[in-house]
C-alpha positions in Angstrom: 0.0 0.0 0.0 1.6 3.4 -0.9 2.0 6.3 1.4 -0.7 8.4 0.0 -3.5 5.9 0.4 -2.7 4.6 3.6 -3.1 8.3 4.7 -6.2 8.8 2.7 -7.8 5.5 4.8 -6.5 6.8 8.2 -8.1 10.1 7.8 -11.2 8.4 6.5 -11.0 6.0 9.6 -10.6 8.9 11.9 -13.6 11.0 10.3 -16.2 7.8 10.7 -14.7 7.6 14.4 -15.4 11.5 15.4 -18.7 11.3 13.6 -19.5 8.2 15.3 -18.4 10.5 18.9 -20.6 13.2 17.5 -24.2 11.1 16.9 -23.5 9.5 20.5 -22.4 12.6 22.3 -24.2 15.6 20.8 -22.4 18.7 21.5 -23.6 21.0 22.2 -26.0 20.2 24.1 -29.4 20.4 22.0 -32.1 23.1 23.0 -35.2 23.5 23.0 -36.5 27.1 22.9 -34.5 29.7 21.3 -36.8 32.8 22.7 -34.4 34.2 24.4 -32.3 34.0 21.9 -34.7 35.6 19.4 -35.6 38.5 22.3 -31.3 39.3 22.8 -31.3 40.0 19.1 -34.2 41.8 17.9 -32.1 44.8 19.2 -31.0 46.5 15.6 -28.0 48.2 17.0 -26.4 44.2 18.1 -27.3 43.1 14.7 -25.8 46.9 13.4 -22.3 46.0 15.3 -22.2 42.2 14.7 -22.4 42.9 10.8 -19.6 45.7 10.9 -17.2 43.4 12.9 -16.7 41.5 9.6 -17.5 44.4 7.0 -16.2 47.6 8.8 -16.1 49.5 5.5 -19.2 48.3 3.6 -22.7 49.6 3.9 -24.8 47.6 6.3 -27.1 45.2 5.2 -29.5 42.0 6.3 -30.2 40.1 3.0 -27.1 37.8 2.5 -25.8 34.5 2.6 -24.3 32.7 5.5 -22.6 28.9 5.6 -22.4 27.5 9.2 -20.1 25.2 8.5 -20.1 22.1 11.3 -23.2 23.8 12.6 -24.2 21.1 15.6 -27.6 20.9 17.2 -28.4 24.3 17.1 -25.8 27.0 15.5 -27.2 27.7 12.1 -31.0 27.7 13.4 -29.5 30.8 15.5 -27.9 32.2 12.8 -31.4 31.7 11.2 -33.1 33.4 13.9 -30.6 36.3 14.4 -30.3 37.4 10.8 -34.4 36.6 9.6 -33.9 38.3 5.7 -30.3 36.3 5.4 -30.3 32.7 3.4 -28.5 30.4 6.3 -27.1 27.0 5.1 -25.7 24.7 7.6 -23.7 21.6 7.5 -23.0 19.1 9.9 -21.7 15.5 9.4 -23.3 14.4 12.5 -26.7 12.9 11.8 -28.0 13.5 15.4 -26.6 17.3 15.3 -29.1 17.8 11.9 -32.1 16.1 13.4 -31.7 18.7 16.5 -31.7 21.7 13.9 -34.1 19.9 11.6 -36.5 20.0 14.9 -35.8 23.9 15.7 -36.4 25.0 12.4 -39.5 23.6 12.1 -40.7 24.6 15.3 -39.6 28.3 14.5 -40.6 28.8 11.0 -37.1 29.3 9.8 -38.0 29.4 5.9 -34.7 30.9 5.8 -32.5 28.1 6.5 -31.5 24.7 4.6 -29.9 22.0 6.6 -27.7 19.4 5.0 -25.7 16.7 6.6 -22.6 17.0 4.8 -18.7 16.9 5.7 -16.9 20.4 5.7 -14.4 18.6 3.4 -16.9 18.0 0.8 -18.3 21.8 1.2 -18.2 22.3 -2.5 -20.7 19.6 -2.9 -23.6 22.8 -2.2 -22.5 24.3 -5.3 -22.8 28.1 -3.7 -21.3 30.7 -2.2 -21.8 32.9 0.6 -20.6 36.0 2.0 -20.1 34.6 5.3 -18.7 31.5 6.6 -18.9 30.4 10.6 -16.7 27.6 11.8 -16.2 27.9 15.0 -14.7 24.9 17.0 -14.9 22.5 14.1 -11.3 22.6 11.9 -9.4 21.4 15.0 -11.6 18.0 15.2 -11.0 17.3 11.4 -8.2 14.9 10.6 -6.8 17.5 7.9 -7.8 20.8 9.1 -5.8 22.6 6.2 -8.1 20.6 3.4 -11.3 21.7 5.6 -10.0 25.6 5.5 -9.1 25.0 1.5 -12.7 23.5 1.0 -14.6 26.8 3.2 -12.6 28.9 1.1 -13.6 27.2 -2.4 -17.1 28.4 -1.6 -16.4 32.2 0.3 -16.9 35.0 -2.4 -14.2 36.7 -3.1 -15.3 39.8 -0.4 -16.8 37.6 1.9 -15.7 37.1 5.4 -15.0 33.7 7.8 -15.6 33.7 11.1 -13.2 30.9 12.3 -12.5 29.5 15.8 -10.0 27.5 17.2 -8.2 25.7 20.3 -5.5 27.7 21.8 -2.5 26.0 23.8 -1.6 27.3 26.9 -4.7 27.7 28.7 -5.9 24.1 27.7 -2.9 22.7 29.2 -4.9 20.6 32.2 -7.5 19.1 29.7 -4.4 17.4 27.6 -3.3 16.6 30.7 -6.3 14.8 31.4 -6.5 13.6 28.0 -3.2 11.8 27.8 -4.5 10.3 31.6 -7.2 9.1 30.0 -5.7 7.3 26.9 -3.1 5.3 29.2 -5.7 4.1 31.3 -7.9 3.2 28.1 -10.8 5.7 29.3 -13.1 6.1 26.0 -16.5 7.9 25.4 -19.2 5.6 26.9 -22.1 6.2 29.6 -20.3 4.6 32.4 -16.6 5.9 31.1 -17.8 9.6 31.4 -19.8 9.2 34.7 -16.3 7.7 36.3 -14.5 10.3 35.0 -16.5 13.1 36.4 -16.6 11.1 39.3 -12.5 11.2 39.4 -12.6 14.7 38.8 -14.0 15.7 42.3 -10.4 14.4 43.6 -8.0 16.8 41.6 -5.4 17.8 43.8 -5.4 21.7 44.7 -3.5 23.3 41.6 -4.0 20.7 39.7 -4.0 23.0 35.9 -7.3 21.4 35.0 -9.0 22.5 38.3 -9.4 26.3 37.9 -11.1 25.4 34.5 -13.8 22.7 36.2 -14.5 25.7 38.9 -15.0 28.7 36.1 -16.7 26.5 33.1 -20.1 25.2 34.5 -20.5 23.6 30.7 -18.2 20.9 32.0 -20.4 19.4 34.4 -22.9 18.3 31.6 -21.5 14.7 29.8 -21.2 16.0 26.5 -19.3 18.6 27.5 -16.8 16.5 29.2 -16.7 14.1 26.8 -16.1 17.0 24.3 -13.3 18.0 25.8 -11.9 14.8 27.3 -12.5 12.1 25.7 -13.3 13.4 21.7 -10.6 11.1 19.3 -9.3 14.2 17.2 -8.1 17.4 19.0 -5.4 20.1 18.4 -4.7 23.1 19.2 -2.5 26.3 17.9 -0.6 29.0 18.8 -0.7 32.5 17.6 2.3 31.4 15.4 0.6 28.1 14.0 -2.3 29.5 13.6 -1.3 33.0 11.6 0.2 29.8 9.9 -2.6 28.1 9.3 -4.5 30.7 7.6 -1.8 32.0 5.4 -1.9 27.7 4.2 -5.4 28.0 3.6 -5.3 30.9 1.5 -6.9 33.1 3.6 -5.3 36.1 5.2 -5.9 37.8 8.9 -8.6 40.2 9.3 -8.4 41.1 13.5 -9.7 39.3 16.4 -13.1 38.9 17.6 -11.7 40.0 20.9 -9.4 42.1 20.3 -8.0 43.1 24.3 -6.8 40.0 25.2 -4.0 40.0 22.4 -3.4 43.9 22.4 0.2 44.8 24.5 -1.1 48.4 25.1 -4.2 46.7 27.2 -4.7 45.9 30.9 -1.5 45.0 32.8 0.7 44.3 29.1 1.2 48.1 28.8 2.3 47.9 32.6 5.0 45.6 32.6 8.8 46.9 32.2 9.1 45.1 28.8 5.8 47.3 27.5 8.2 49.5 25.1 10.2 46.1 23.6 6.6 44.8 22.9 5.2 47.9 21.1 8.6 47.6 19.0 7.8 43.9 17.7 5.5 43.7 14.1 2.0 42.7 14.9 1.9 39.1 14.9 5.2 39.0 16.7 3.5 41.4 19.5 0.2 38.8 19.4 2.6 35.9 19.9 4.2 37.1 22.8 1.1 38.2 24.8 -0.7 35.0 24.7 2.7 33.6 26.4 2.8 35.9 28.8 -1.1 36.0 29.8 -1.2 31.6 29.6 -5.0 31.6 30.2 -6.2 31.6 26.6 -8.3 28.6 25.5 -9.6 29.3 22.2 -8.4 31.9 19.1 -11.1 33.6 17.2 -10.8 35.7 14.7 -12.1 37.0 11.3 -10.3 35.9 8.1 -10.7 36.9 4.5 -9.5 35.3 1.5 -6.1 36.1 0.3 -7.5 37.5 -3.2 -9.8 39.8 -1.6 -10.1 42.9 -3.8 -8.5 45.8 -2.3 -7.5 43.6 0.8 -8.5 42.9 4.0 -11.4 45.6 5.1 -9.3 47.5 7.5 -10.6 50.9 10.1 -8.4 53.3 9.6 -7.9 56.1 12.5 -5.4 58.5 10.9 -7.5 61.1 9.6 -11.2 62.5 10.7 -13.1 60.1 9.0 
């Protein structure tokens, strides 16, 4: 068996095992009642600001497309929801995650959204494009997250905008702590595997770097979530380095961050510490690198990425002048 398709039948085996996880172990947990939801966003100055943090420069609008791509049990009926005139498409290769927003969007009325149960690899498949692309905690599950990036961007327009999310490093260091615990004692994903485990959790020494996590995220006392984050077969994670890489292999280029503060040296106690004037000196990315080193904590890295042909480039605000 040559190289290539002994790689192309471990990825496949590796997919059919996390989408196996996935119909088991829904995540996120599936709702029931978006209301709330629905009530948070009628406000049109949220929608107003949410719409601007991908197009600062371009003339608001409601009516366009959006792909959620690895939507779950309940992402793109919120997108649905949030943005009523916009055409929402999601994708998930989860059957269970597709029933879950099968069942909301019939009990909403959401005329505006198509549901298909399709890999993010084989995005192309649709045979449209959209304008906006969320994929947030998805690419780092996929066996080859750079040929699910090449396959979102195949179907971006040219001046759309991504929304993209994924694991950060440092701040995950207890849960692949736990993780590699868990694969030497042959811990998988099953009923009684997960109720022992959060059982075993209750004992973490004091310090322990998973502990803080368990006290602040109340998510992780619900199954899935534990098994999300413990026991799921395919995780990685990346740096501000390796993930500015990431992008750049994709073909996409680096808009800003969702959150913007935590990576920002002139911000909270980074513009306080005695190396503040070597960090304003460092480019950008270098100045991004080094402030999620010092601050440890972060779990996750979202940001807003445009393709890498955009005309006129990536949609910057520029303060210089009065405008």
């Amino acid at each position: 068996m040559n190289r290539q398709l002994k790689h192309k039948l471990i990825v496949s085996d590796r997919a059919e095992e996390v989408r196996d996880f996935y119909d088991r172990y829904p995540y996120p947990r599936p709702v029931t009642s978006l209301d709330n939801y629905r009530r948070l966003w009628q406000d049109p100055q949220r929608r107003r600001s949410d719409y601007h943090l991908f197009w600062p420069t371009r003339p608001y609008q409601e009516n366009y497309s959006i792909l959620v791509a690895g939507c779950g049990t309940s992402q793109a009926a919120k997108h649905a929801v949030r943005w009523p005139a916009a055409r929402v498409t999601g994708i998930d290769f989860s059957a269970t995650s597709v029933r879950h927003t099968e069942e909301l969007k019939q009990k909403y009325n959401l005329d505006n959204l198509q549901v298909r149960q399709l890999p993010i690899e084989r995005a192309g498949e649709l045979e449209m494009s959209f304008d906006q692309i969320v994929c947030t905690g998805v690419l780092h599950h996929l066996p080859d997250p750079e040929a699910g990036l090449r396959a979102l961007r195949g179907v971006l327009k040219p001046e759309g905008a991504m929304h993209l999310m994924v694991y950060a490093p440092y701040g995950r260091t207890g849960i692949y702590m736990l993780q590699e615990f868990c694969r030497r004692l042959g811990i998988h994903a099953t009923d009684e595997g997960i109720r022992d485990l959060i059982a075993a959790l209750k004992s973490l020494p004091p310090g322990h770097p998973l502990e803080s996590l368990l006290r602040e995220a109340p998510d992780f006392r619900h199954e899935a979530a534990l098994a999300d984050a413990l026991l799921h077969p395919q995780d990685r994670a990346y740096s501000v380095p390796q993930l500015f890489d990431f992008i750049k292999k994709g073909g996409m280029s680096f808009g800003r961050w969702v959150k913007q503060a935590p990576y920002i040296p002139h911000c909270g106690v980074m513009a306080h510490i005695p190396q503040a004037s070597q960090l304003a000196r460092l480019s950008l990315e270098e100045q991004y690198a080094a402030v999620e080193l010092f601050r440890g904590t972060m779990l996750r890295h979202s940001v807003v990425a445009y393709r890498n042909d955009c005309p006129g480039g990536a949609p910057r605000i520029s303060f210089a002048g009065d405008a």
